[in-house]
C-alpha positions as CSV (number, residue, x, y, z in Angstrom):
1,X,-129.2,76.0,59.1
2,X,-130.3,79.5,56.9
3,X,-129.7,82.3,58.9
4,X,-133.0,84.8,58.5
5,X,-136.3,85.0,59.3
6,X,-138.3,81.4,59.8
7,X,-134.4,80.0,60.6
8,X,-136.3,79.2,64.0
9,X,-139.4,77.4,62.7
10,X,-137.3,75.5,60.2
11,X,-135.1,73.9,62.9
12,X,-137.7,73.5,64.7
13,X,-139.2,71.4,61.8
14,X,-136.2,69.8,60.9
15,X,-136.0,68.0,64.7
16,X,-139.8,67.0,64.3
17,X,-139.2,62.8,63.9
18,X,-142.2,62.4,61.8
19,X,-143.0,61.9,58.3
20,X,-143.9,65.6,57.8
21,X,-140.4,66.8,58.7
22,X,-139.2,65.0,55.8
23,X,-139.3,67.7,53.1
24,X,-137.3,70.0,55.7
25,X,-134.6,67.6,56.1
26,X,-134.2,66.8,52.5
27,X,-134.0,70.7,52.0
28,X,-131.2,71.1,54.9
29,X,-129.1,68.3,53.1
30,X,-129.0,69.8,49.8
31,X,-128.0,73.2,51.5
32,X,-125.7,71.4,53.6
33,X,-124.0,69.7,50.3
34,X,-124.1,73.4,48.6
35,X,-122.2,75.1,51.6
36,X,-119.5,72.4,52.2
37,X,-119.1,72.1,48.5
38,X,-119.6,75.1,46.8
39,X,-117.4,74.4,44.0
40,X,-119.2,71.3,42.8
41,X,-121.5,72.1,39.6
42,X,-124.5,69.7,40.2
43,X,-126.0,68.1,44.0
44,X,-127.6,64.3,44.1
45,X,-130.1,63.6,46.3
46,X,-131.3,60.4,47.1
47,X,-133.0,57.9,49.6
48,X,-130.7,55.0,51.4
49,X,-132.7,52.6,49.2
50,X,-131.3,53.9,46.5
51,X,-128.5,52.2,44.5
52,X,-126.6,55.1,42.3
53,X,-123.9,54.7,39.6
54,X,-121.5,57.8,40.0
55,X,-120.0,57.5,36.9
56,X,-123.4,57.6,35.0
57,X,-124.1,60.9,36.7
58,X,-121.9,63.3,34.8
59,X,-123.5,61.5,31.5
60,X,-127.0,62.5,32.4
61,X,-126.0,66.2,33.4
62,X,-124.6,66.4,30.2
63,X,-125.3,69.6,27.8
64,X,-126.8,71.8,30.7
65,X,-124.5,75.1,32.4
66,X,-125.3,74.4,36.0
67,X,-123.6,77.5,36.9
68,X,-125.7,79.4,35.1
69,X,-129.3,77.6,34.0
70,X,-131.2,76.5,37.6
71,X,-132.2,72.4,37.0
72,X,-133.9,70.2,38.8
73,X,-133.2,66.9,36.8
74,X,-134.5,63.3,37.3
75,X,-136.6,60.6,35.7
76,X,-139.9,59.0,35.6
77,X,-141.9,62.2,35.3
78,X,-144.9,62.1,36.6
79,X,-148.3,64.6,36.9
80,X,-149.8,64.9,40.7
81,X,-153.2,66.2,40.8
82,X,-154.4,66.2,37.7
83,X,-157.7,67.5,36.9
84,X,-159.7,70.6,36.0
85,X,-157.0,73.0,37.1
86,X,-153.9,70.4,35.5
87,X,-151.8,69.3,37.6
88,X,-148.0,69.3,39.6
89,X,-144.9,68.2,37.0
90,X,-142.5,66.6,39.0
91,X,-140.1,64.1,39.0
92,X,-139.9,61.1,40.7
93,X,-137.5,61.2,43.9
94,X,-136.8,57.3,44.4
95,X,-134.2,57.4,41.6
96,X,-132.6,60.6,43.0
97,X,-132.8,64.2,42.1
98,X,-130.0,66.0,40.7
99,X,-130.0,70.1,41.8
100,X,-127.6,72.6,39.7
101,X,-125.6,74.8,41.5
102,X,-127.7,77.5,40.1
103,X,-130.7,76.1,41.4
104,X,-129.7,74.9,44.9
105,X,-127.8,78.6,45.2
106,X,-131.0,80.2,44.4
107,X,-132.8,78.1,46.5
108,X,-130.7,78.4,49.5
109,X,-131.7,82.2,51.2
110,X,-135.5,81.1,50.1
111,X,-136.0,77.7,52.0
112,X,-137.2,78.7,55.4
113,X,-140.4,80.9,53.5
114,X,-140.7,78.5,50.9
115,X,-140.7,75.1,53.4
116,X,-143.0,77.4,55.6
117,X,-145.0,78.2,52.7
118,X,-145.1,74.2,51.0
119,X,-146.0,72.6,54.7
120,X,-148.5,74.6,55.9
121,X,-150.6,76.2,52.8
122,X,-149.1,74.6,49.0
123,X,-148.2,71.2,50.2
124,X,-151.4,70.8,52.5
125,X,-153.4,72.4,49.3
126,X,-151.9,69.1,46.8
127,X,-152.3,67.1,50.0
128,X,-149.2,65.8,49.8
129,X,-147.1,68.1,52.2
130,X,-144.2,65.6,53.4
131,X,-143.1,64.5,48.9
132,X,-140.1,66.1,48.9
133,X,-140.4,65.2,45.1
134,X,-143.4,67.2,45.0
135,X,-142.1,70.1,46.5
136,X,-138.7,70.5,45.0
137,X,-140.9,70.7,41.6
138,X,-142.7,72.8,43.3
139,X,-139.7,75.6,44.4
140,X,-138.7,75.0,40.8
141,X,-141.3,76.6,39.7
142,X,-141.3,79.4,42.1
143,X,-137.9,80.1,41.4
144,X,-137.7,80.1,37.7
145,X,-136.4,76.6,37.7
146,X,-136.5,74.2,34.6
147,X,-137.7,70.5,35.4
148,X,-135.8,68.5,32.9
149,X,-136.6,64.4,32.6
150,X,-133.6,62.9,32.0
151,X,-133.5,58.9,30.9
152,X,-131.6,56.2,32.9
153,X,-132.7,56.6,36.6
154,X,-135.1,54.5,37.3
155,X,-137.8,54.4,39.8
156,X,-138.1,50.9,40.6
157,X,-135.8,47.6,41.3
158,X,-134.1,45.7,38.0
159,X,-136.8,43.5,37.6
160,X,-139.3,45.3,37.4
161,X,-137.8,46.4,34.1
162,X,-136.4,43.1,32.9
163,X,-140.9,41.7,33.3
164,X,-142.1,41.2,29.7
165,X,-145.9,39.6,29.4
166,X,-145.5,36.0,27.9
167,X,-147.4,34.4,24.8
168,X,-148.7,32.4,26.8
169,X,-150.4,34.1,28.8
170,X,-149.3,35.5,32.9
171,X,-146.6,33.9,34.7
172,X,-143.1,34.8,36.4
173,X,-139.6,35.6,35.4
174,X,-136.6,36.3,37.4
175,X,-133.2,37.0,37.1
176,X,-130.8,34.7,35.6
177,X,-127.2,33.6,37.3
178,X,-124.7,32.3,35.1
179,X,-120.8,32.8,35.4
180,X,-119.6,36.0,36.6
181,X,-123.1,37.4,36.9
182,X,-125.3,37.9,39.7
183,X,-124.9,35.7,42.5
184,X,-126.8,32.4,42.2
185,X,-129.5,33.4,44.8
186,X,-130.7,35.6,42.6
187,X,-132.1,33.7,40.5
188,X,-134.6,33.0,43.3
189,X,-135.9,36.3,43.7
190,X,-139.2,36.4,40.7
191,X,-141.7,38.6,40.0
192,X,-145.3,38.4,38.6
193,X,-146.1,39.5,35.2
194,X,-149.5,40.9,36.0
195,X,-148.1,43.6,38.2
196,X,-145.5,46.2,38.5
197,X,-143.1,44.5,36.0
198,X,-145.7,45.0,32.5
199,X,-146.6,48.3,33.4
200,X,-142.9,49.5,34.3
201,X,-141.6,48.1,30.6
202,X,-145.1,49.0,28.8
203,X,-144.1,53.1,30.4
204,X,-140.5,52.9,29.6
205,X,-141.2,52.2,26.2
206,X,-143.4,54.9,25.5
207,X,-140.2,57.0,26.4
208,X,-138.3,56.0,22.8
209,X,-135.6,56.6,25.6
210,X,-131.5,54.6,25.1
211,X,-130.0,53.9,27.9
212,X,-126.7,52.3,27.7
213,X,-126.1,53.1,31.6
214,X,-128.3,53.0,34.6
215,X,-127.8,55.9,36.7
216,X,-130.0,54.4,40.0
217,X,-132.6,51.9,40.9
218,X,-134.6,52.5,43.7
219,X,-137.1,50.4,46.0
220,X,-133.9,47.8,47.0
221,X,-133.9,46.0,50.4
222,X,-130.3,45.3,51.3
223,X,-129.7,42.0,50.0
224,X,-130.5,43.1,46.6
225,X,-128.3,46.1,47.3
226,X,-125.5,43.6,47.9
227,X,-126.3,41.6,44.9
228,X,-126.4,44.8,42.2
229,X,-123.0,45.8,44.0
230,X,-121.5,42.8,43.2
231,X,-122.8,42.8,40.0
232,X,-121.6,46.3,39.1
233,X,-118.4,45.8,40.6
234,X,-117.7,43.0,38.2
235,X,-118.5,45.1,35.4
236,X,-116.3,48.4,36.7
């Protein structure tokens, strides 16, 4: 816990159990991360729904000083508010957020104003106060920080990339099992066309983004956490 002024509201909002006190405990991880490992260059953050490649990570971090440049880096960018005065930038958190350690270090003797500032006036303002996504983009910005999209952390389950609409009109697709590939009982597990799955591979391709390695998918149950383990595992 920051020592400081507001170090008493901010544990104090930290031990709420409510949906609100999940910017403040998404902020107390990453400083948690920076003081136990202070040596490390970049800090993931990520929900436990969440499936993460490790070894993709230092691929998307590539090219960028984290020492010195302060970076908030993710994917699936994404506009909140938009209207007459614009809108918010900021990245989607279901794939995970990756913090430099110039960013997180700046960050660190500035979260108990800045969460105290984001839940009660900035955050309630976007009406949005408990999107930690929101509000990292938000400190970003406060502090100087660049947002930076990255490709290759995705937003949404494997499917929902793999959906393609069909000439023939709307229907479903699914995974396919065959040797050494997902687990049969996967090839249960469908989707329909006419919903997430066109508009997830109709936005992805408006990226002209490669991506030869998946650094998360997000939105899995357990089951299908399972079954993309076993799948990477065979592929490690």
């Amino acid at each position: 816990m920051p020592d400081g002024p507001g170090a008493a509201w901010l544990a104090a909002a930290a031990r709420r159990d409510d949906f609100f006190s999940s910017v403040p405990k998404f902020v107390l991880a990453l400083l948690a991360l920076l003081r136990a490992h202070p040596r490390h260059d970049w800090y993931f953050l990520a929900g436990c729904d969440t499936y993460v490649f490790p070894r993709a990570v230092e691929g998307a971090v590539r090219g960028i000083d984290a020492r010195r440049e302060r970076v908030l880096l993710g994917g699936h960018a994404g506009v909140h508010g938009a209207g007459e005065r614009g809108g918010t930038l900021f990245l989607s958190g279901g794939s995970g957020l990756l913090f430099s350690h110039a960013f997180a270090s700046a960050l660190a003797p500035e979260a108990p104003a800045l969460l105290r500032r984001w839940i009660e006036r900035d955050g309630a303002a976007a009406r949005c106060a408990p999107c930690a996504d929101l509000a990292f983009a938000h400190f970003a910005a406060l502090l100087g920080a660049r947002v930076e999209q990255r490709p290759c952390f995705y937003a949404f389950w494997p499917q929902y990339y793999l959906a393609a609409q069909p000439e023939g009109g709307p229907g479903e697709i699914g995974w396919r099992a065959g040797a050494g590939e997902l687990p049969a009982r996967c090839a249960e597990a469908r989707v329909d066309v006419r919903g997430l799955g066109v508009s997830a591979s109709s936005w992805w391709a408006k990226t002209e983004a490669v991506c030869e390695a998946p650094v998360a998918f997000h939105y899995l149950q357990p089951r299908a956490m399972r079954m993309l383990h076993s799948f990477a595992q065979e592929r490690a």
